[in-house]
C-alpha positions as CSV (number, residue, x, y, z in Angstrom):
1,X,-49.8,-91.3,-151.2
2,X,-53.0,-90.8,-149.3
3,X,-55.9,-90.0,-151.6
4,X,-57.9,-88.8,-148.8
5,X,-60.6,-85.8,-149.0
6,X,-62.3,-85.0,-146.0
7,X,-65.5,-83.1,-146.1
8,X,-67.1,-81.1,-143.4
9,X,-70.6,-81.6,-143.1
10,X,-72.7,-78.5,-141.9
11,X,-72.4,-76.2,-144.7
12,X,-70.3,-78.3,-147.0
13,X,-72.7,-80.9,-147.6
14,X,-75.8,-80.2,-145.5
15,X,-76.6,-76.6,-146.7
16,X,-77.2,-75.8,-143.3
17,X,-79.2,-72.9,-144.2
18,X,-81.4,-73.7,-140.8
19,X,-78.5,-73.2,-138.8
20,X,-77.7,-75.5,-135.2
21,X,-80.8,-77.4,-134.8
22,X,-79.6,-80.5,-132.4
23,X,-77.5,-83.0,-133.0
24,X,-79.4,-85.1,-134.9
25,X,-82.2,-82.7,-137.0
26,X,-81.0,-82.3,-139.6
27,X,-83.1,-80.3,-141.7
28,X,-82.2,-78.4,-144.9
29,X,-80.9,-79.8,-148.4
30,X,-77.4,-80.9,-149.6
31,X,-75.6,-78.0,-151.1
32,X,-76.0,-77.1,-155.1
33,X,-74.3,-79.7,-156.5
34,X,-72.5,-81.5,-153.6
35,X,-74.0,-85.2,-154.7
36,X,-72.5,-84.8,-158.2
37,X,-69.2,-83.5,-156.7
38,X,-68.6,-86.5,-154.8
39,X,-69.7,-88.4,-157.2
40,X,-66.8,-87.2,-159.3
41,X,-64.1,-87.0,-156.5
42,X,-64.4,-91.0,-156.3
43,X,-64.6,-91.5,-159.8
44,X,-61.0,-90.1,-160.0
45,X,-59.7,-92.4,-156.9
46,X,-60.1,-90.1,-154.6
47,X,-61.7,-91.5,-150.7
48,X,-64.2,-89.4,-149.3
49,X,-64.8,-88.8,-145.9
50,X,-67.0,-87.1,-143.6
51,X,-65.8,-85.4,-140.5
52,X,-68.2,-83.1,-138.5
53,X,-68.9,-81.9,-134.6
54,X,-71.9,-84.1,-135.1
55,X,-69.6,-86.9,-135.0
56,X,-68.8,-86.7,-131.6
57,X,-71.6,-89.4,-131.0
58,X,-73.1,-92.6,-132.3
59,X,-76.4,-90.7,-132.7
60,X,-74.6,-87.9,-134.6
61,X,-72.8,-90.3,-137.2
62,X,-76.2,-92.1,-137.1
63,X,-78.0,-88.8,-138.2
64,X,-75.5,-88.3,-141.0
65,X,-75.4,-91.7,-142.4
66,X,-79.5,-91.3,-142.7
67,X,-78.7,-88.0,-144.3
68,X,-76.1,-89.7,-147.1
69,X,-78.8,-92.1,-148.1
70,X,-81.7,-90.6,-148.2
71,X,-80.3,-87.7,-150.5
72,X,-78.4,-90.4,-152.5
73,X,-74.7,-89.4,-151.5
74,X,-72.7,-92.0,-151.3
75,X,-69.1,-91.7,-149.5
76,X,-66.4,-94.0,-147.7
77,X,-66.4,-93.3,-144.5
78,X,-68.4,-91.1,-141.6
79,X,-65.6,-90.4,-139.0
80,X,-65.5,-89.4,-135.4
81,X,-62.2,-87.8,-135.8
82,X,-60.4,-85.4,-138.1
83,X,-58.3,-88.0,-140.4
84,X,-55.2,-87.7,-142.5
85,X,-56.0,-86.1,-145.8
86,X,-54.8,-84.2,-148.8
87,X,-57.5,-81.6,-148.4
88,X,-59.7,-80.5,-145.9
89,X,-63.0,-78.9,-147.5
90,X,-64.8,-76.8,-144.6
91,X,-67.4,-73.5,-144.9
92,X,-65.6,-72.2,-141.6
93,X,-61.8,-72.3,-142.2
94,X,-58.6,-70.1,-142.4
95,X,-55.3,-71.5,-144.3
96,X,-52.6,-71.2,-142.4
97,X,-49.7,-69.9,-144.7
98,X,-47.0,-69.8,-141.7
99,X,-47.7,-66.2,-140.9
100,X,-49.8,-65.4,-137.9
101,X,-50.0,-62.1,-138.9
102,X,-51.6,-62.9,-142.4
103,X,-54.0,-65.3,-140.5
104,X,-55.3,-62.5,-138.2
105,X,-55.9,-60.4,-141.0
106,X,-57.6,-63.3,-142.5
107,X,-59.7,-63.7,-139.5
108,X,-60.9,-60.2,-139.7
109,X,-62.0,-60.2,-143.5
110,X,-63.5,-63.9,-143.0
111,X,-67.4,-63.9,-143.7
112,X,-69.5,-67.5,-144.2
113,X,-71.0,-68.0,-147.9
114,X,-74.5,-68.1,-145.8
115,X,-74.0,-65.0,-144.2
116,X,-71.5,-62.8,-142.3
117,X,-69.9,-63.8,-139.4
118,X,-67.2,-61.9,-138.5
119,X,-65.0,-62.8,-135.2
């Protein structure tokens, strides 16, 4: 079974409270508690990875690697592409249930933990 949980980076583990601010600046604090969390996730097996738009380039990964270590986070792989996982952990998602209907009405009620951002 893959023990796989994939983390989005910009408001998952950067607290992106700054918003967009280039590829590489990345300039606001980890989320409450997001060190300790992953801390915890690999303590029970689980592999932690990091998937983000800012992977798109060596620089990005680069930028987020930098980030990891200097705020002490430690997890298994930085990746360029959205891997296989059990979960997927992102500030900006809808679950699909099989009903497009129920994800439009989703959509409409969705608002961001920093803010509101409806579609």
């Amino acid at each position: 079974m893959n023990k796989t949980i994939c983390l989005d980076f910009d408001g998952v583990i950067h607290s992106y409270i700054s918003g967009w601010q280039g590829e590489t600046n990345i300039p606001d604090p980890p989320t409450s508690g997001c060190r300790e969390t992953i801390c915890t996730l690999r303590a029970r097996g689980l592999k932690i990875v990091v998937h983000s738009t800012r992977c798109q380039t060596p620089d990005g990964r680069s930028a987020i690697k930098d980030y990891l270590a200097r705020h002490d986070i430690e997890v298994d792989e930085i990746c360029e592409h959205k891997p296989p996982a059990i979960l997927y952990i992102d500030d900006r998602a809808i679950q699909f249930t099989g009903n497009w209907s129920e994800t439009i009405a989703s959509m409409d009620k969705f608002t961001h933990w920093l803010g509101n951002n409806k579609i």
